[in-house]
C-alpha beads as a LAMMPS data file, in Angstrom:
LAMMPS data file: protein, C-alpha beads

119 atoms
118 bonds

1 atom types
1 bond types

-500.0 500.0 xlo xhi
-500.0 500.0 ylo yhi
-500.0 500.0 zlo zhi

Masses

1 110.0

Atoms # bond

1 1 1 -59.667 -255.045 -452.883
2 1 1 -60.224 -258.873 -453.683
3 1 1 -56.802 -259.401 -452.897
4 1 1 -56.589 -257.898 -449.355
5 1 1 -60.069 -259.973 -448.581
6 1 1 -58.259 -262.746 -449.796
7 1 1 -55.617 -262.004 -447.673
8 1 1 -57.996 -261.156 -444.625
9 1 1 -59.688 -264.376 -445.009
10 1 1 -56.604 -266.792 -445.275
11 1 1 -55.620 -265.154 -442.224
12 1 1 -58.935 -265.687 -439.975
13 1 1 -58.465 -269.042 -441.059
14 1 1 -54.824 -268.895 -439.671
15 1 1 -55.659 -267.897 -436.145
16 1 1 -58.639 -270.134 -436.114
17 1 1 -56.850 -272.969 -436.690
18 1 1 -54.032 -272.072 -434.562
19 1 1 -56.690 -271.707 -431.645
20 1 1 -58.590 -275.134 -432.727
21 1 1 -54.906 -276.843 -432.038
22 1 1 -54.377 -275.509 -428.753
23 1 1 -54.832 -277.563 -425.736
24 1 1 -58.147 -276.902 -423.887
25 1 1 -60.065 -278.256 -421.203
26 1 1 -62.661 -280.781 -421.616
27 1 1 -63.431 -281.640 -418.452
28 1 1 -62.533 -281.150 -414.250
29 1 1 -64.021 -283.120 -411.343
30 1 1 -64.964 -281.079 -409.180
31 1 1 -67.062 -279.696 -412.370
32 1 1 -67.398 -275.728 -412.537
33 1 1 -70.585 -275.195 -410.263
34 1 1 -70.712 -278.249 -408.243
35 1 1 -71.859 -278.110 -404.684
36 1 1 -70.143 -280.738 -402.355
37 1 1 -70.949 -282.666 -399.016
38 1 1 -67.425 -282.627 -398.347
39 1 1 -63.567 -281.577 -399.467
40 1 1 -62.238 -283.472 -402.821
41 1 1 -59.059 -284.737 -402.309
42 1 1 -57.858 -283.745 -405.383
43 1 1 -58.805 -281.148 -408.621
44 1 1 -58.481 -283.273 -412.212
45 1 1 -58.166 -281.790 -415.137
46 1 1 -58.974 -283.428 -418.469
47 1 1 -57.301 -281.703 -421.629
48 1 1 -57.955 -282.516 -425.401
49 1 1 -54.108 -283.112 -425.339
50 1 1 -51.242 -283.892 -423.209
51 1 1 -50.742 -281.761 -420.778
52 1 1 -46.823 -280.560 -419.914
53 1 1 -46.903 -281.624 -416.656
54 1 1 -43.956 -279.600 -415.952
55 1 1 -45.924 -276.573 -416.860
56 1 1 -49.423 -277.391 -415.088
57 1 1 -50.874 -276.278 -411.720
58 1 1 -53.777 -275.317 -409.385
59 1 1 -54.208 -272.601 -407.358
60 1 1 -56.940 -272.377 -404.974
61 1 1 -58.924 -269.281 -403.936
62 1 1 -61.483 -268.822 -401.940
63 1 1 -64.685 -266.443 -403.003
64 1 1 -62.528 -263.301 -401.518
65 1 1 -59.808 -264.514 -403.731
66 1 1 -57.777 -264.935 -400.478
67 1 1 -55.383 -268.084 -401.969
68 1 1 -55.666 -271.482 -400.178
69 1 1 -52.646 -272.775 -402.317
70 1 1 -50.672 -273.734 -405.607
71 1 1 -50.090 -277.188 -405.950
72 1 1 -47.865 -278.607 -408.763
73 1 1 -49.749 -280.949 -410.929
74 1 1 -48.832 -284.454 -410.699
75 1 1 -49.222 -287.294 -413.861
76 1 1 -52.376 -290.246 -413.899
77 1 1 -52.862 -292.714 -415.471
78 1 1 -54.751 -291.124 -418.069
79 1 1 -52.140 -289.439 -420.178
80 1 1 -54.713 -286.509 -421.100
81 1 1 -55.097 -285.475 -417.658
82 1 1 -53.148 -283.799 -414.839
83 1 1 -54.172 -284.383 -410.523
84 1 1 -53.660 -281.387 -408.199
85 1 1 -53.550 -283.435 -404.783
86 1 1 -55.256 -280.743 -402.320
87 1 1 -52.778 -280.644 -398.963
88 1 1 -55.522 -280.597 -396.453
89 1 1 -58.980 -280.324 -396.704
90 1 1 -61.073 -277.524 -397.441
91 1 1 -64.000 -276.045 -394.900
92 1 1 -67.664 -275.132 -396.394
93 1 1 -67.220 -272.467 -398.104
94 1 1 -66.840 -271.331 -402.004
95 1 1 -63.754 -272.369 -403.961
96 1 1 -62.860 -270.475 -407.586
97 1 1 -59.758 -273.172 -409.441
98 1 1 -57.293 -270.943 -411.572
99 1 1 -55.322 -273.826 -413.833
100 1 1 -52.621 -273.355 -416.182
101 1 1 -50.459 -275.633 -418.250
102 1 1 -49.129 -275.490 -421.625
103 1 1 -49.424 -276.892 -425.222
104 1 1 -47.062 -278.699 -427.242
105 1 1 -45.793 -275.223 -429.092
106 1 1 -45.464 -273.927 -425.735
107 1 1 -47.854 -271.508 -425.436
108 1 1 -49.295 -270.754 -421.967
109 1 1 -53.108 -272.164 -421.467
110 1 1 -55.093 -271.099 -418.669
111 1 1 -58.434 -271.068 -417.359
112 1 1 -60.998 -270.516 -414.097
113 1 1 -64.539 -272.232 -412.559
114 1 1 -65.774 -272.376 -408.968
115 1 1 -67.322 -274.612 -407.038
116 1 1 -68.459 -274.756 -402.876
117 1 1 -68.841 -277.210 -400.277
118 1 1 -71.955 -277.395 -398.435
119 1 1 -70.627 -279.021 -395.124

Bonds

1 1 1 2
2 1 2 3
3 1 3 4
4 1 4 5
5 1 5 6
6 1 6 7
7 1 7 8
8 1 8 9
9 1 9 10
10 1 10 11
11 1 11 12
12 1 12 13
13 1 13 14
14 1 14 15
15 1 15 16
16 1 16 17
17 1 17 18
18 1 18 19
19 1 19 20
20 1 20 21
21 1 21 22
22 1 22 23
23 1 23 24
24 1 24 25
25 1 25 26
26 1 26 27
27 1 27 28
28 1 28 29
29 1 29 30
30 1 30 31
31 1 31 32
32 1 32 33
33 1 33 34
34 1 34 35
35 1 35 36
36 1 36 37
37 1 37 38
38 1 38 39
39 1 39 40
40 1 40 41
41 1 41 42
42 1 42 43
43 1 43 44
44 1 44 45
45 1 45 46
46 1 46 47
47 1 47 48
48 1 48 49
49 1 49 50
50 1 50 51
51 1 51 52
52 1 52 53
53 1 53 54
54 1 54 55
55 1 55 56
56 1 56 57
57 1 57 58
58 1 58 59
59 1 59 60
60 1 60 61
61 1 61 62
62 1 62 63
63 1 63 64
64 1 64 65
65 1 65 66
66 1 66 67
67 1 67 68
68 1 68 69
69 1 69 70
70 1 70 71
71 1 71 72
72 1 72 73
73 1 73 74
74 1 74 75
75 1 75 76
76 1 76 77
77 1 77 78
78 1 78 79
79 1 79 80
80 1 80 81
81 1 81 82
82 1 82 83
83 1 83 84
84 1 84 85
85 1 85 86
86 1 86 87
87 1 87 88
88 1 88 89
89 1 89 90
90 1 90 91
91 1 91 92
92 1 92 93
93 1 93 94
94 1 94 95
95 1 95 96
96 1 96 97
97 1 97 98
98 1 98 99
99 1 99 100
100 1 100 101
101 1 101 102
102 1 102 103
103 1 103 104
104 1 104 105
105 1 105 106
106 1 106 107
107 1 107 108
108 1 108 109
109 1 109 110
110 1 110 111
111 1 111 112
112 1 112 113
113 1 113 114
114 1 114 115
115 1 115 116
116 1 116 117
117 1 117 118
118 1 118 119
């Protein structure tokens, strides 16, 4: 019995360090929530490690999840993030961001928020 709680616990600690090491988001402008006079030109992601630029993009939805569009994520100058440049601007309205890139061992990351314009 020790032994297989032994073994039980080494492996928790396994998968919780394997999850600690994956990339995450820290931070986005717009910020989930935010209410907005107008249309950002861009979504920017911040991630607690390089992104794989090759591997990152935005899609846009509206509230209905009717998509806007999937942009390809684009380098800054700010190797820990990753610019979505939106191709025209968006009307009032709410907005839910569904991001995905990748982490160094490859494994997919991905993630949701909202946010609405007010005008």
């Amino acid at each position: 019995m020790t032994k297989i709680l032994q073994c039980s616990g080494l492996a928790a600690i396994g998968l919780f360090a394997t999850a600690m090491f994956h990339n995450h988001l820290v931070k986005s402008t717009p910020t989930n929530g935010d209410k907005l006079d107008g249309s950002p030109q861009d979504v920017r992601l911040w991630f607690n490690e390089r992104p794989e630029i090759p591997f990152t993009s935005v899609t846009i939805l509206r509230s209905d999840s009717t998509k806007i569009a999937t942009i390809k994520a684009v380098a800054t100058a700010d190797s820990m993030a990753a610019s979505a440049p939106l191709p025209s601007p968006l009307a009032a309205g709410s907005y839910v961001v569904v991001w995905r890139t990748a982490s160094r061992d490859g494994h997919a990351i991905r993630g949701t928020f909202g946010f609405s314009i007010t005008r």
